[in-house]
C-alpha positions as CSV (number, residue, x, y, z in Angstrom):
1,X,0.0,0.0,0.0
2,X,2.8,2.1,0.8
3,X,4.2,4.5,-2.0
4,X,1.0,3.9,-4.4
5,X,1.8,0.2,-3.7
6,X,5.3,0.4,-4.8
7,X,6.9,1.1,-1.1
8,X,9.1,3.5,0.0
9,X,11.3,1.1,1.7
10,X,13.7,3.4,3.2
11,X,15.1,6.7,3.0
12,X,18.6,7.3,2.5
13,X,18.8,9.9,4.5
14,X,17.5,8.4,8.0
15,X,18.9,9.5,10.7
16,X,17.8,9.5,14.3
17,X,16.8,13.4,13.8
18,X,13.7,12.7,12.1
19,X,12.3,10.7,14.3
20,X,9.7,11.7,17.4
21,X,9.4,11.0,20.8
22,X,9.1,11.5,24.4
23,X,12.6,9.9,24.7
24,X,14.6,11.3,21.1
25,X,18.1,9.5,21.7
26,X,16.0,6.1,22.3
27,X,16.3,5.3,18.5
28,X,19.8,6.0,18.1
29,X,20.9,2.1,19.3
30,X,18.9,0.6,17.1
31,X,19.1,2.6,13.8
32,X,23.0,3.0,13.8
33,X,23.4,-1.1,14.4
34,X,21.1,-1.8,10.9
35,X,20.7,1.4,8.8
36,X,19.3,1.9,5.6
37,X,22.2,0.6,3.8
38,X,22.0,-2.7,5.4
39,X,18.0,-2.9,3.9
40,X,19.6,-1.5,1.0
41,X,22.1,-4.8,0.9
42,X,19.0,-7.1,1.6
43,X,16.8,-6.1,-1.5
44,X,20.0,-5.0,-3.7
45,X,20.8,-9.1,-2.9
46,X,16.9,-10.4,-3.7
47,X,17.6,-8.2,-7.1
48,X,15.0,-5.8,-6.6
49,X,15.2,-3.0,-8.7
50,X,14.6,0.2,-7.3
51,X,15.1,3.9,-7.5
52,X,15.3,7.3,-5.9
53,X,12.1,9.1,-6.4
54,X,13.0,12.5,-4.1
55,X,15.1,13.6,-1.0
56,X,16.6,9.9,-0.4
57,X,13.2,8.5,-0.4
58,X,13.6,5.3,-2.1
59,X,10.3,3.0,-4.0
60,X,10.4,-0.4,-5.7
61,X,10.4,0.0,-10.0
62,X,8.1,-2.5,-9.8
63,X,6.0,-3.2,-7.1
64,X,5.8,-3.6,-3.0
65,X,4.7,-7.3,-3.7
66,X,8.4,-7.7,-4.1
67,X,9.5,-6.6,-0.5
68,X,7.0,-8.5,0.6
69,X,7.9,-11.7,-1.5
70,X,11.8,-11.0,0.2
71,X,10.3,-10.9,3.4
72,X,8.8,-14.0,3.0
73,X,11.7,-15.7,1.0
74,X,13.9,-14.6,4.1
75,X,11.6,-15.7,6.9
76,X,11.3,-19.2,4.6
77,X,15.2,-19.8,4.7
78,X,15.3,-19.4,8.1
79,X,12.9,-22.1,8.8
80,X,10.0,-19.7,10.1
81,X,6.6,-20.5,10.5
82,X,3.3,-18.3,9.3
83,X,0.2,-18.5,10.8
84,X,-2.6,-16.5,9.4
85,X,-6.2,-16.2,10.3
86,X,-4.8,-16.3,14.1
87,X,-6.6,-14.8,16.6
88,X,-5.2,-14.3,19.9
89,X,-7.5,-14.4,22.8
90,X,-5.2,-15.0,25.7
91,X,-1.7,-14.2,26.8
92,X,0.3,-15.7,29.9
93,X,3.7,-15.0,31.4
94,X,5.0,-18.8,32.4
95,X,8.0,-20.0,34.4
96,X,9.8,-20.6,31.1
97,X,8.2,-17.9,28.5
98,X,5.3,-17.1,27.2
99,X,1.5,-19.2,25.8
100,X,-0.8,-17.8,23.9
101,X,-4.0,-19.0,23.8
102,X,-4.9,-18.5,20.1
103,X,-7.7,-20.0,17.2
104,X,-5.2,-22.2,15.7
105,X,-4.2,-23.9,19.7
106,X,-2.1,-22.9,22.1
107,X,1.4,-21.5,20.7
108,X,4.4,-21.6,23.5
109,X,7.9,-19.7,23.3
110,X,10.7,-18.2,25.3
111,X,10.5,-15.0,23.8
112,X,7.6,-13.2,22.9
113,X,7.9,-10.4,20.3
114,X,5.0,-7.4,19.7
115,X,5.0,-6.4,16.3
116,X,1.2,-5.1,16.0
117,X,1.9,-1.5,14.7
118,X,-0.6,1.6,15.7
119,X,-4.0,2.4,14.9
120,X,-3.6,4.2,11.6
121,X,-5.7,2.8,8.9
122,X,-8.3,0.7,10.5
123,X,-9.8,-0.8,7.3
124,X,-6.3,-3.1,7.1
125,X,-6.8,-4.1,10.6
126,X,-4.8,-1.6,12.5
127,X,-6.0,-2.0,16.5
128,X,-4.8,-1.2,19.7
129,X,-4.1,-5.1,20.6
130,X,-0.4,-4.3,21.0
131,X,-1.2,-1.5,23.7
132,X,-2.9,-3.9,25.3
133,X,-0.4,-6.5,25.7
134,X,2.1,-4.0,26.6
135,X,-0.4,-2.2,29.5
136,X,-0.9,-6.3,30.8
137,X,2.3,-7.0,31.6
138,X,2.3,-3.2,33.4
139,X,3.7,-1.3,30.7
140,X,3.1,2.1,30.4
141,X,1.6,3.2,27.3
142,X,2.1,7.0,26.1
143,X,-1.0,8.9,24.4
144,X,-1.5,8.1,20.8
145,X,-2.7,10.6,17.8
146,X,-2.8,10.4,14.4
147,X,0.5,11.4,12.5
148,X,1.4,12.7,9.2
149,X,-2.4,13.1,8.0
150,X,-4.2,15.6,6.3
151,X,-5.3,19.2,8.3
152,X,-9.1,19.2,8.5
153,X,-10.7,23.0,8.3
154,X,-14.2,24.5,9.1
155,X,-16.8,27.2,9.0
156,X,-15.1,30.0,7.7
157,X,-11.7,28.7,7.0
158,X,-12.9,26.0,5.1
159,X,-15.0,28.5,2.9
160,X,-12.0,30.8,2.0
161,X,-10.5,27.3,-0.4
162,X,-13.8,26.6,-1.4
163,X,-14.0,25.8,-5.1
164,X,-10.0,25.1,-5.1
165,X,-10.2,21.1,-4.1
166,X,-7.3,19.7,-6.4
167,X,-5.1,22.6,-6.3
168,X,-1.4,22.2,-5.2
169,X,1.1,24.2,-4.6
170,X,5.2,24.6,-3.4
171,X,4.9,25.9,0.4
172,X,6.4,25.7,4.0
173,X,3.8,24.4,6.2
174,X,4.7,25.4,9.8
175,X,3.5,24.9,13.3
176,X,5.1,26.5,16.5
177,X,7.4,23.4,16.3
178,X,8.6,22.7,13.2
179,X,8.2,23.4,9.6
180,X,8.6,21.8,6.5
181,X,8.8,22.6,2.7
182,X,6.9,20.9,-0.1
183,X,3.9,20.5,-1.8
184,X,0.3,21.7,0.1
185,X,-2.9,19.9,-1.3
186,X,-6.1,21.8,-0.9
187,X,-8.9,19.3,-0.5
188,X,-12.8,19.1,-0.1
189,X,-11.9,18.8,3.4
190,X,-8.6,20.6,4.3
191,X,-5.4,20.9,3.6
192,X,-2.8,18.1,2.5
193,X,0.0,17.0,0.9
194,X,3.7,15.9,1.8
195,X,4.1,19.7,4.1
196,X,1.0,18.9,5.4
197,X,1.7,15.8,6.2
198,X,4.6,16.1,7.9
199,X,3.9,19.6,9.9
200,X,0.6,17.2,11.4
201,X,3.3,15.1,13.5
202,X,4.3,18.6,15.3
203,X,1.0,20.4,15.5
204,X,-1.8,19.8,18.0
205,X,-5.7,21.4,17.5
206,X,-5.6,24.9,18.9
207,X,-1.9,25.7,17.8
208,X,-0.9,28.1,15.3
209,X,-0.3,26.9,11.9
210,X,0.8,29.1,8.7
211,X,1.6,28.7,5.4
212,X,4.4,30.7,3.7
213,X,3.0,30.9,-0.3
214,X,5.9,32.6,-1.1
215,X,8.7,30.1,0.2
216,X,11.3,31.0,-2.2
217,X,11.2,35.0,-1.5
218,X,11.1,37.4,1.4
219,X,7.5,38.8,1.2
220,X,8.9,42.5,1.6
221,X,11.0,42.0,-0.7
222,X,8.7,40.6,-3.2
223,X,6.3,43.0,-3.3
224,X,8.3,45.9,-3.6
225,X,10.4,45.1,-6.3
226,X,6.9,44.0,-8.6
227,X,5.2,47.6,-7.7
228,X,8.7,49.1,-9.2
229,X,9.0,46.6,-11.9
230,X,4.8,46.7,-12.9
231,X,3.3,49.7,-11.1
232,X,0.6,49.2,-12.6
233,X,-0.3,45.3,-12.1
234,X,-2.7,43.8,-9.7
235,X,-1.1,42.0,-6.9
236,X,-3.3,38.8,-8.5
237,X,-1.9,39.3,-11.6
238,X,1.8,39.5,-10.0
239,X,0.9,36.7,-7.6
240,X,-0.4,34.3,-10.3
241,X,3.4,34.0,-12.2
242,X,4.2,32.1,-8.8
243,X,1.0,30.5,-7.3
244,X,-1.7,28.2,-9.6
245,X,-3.8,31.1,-10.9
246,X,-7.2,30.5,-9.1
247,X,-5.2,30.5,-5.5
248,X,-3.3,33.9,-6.4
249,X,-7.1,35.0,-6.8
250,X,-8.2,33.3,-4.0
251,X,-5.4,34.6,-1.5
252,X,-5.6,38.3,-3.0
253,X,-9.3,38.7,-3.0
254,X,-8.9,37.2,0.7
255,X,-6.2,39.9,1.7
256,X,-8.2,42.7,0.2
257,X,-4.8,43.3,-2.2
258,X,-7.9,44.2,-5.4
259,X,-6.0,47.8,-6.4
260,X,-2.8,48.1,-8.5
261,X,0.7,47.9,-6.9
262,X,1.7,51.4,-7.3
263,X,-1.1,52.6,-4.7
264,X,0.0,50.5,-1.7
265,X,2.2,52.1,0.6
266,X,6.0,50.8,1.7
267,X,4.1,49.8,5.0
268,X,1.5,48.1,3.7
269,X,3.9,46.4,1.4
270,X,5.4,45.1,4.3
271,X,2.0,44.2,5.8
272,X,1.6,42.0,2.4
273,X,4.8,40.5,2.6
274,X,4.8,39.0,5.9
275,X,1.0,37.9,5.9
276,X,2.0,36.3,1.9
277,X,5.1,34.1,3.9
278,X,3.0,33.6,7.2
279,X,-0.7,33.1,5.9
280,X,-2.5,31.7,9.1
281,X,-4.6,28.6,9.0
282,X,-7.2,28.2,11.4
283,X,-7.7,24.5,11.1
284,X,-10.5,22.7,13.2
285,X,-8.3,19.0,13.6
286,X,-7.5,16.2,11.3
287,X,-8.5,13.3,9.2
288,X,-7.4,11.2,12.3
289,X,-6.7,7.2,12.1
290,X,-9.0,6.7,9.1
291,X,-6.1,8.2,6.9
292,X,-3.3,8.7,9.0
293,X,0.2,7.2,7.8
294,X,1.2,6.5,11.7
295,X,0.3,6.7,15.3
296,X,2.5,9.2,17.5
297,X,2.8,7.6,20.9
298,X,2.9,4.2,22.2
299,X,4.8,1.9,24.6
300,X,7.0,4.4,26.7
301,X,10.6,3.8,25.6
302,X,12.1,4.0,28.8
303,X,11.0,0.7,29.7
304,X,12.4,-0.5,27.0
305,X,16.4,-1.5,26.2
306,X,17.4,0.7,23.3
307,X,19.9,-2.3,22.7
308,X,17.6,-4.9,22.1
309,X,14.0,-3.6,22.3
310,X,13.6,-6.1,25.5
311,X,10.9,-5.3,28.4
312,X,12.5,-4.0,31.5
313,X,9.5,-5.7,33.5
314,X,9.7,-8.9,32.2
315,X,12.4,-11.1,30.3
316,X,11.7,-12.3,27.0
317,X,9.2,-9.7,26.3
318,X,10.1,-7.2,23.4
319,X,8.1,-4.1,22.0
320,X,9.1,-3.1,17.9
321,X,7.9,-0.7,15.4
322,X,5.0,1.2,15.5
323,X,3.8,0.4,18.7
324,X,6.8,2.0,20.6
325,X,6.8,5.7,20.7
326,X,8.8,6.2,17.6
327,X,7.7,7.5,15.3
328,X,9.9,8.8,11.6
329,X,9.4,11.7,9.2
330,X,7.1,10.8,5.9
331,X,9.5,9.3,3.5
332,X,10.6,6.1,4.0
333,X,11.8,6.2,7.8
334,X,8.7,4.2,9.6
335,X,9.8,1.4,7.5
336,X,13.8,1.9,8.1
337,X,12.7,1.5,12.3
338,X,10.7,-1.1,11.5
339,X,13.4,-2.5,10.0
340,X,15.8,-1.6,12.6
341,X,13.9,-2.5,15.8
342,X,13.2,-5.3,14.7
343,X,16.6,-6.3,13.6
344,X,17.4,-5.7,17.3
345,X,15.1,-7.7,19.3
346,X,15.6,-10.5,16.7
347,X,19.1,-10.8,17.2
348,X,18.5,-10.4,20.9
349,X,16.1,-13.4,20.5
């Protein structure tokens, strides 16, 4: 599903800075001892072919079915065993590991490993069953939201765009937080789109969020130099070289900017410039789970080993991927700690 089904694997770039959490060095174990290039190794060796699409975010040529069949091919050469329509309705800590009671009969082991990933995306199963186990066996379990997902907006806000659903644009999306450059989607709902997106990880309902239009010029700037160099243009008209036509409208009929260049002031130029690179938003929430890429939160790191993912309340238990409170930057990096958190425990295993 991931990519437009042709998976963005990893990210070259991945680094323990784009990740989030309540404990931010937590990740560094675990990324620096299998990194991208390792995964790189592993599907470079299945001959997958594969490519770079933008900003070290790597995809598949082909198609995600691949990674999946390499999983498979890997967990098959080491002798593993699948199970699939496998409920689990009970699980017991025992003198020598772990039973779960489950459809297909009870399943023993020394080591029990929590893979379940968040809530986001509920139609392909996504649950809470991993925060379960982990609050169980007395694990504390950090508030969860939906991540890198779309920016809902209403009443008023949600009128300014209407009409411009399908129109995107180059921007810096940015909370009190963090900001980030790239394209901003407007849709029947909101706002989306890989700035959006990403800006949604930092931002919580009731914060400021602005957009900068204008991300490749000082607003100032801008606007004085067109009123010297057209005097006699509409800021629309000046504004629509540089934004998709309708949203130059849109954003100048919204400002009031409706009389030519040469009759604003230096003041009010200024006024124009820093409201073009710090638009507010006034946005009302998000899409939440239904189409979020990830879940912020989780099983609280800190009782967790960085080393090896392992339970500091119980030997043998280990928490990896989503379900821990790590969560990466939209791009490739939820699969690379996937990848690398699970890389730990299963060694440690």
């Amino acid at each position: 599903m991931s990519g437009g089904g042709r998976c963005n694997f990893t990210n070259m770039h991945a680094s323990p800075d784009q990740f989030l959490s309540a404990n931010p060095h937590y990740c560094r174990s675990a990324l620096a001892r299998y990194t991208q290039w390792d995964f790189i190794a592993l599907v470079e060796k299945h001959g997958i072919a594969y490519h770079e699409k933008e900003r070290g975010q790597l995809f598949c040529d082909i198609s995600s079915k691949l990674i999946v069949k390499m999983l498979l091919d890997e967990c098959a050469a080491a002798g593993v065993r699948i199970e699939t329509d496998c409920a689990v309705s009970a699980i017991h800590h025992t003198a020598v590991g772990y039973t779960l009671a489950t459809s297909v009969g009870q399943i023993s082991a020394e080591s029990l490993i929590v893979a379940t990933g968040g809530l986001s995306i509920p139609k392909m199963g996504a649950s809470g069953f991993g925060y379960d186990i982990a609050k169980q066996f007395g694990h504390i379990v950090l508030p969860t939201r939906a991540g890198l997902v779309p920016i809902t907006l209403s009443g008023q806000p949600q009128e300014d765009f209407d009409g411009l659903a399908g129109v995107s644009t180059e921007c810096i999306a940015a909370s009190p937080a963090q900001q980030f450059d790239g394209p901003v989607l407007i849709t029947h709902r909101g706002l989306s789109g890989p700035a959006i997106l990403q800006v949604s990880s930092y931002w919580t309902a009731g914060e400021a969020l602005t957009i900068n239009w204008l991300p490749q010029a000082d607003g100032e700037q801008f606007w004085q130099s067109q009123r010297d160099a057209q005097p006699s243009a509409l800021p629309s008209q000046v504004l629509a070289q540089h934004l998709p036509q309708r949203l130059a409208q849109r954003v100048c009929e919204l400002a009031g900017w409706n009389r030519p260049l040469q009759q604003f002031g230096r003041k009010q130029l200024a006024a124009m410039g820093e409201q073009l690179n710090r638009w507010p938003i006034t946005a009302s929430g998000t899409e939440g789970y239904r189409t979020a890429e990830v879940t912020l939160g989780g099983v609280d790191t800190r009782e967790l080993s960085s080393r090896t993912m392992e339970s500091s309340k119980l030997p043998g238990l280990y928490f990896i991927g989503e379900v821990v409170d790590v969560t990466g930057w939209l791009g490739g990096y939820n699969f690379q700690w996937a990848w690398s958190s699970g890389y730990a425990a299963g060694m440690a295993v």
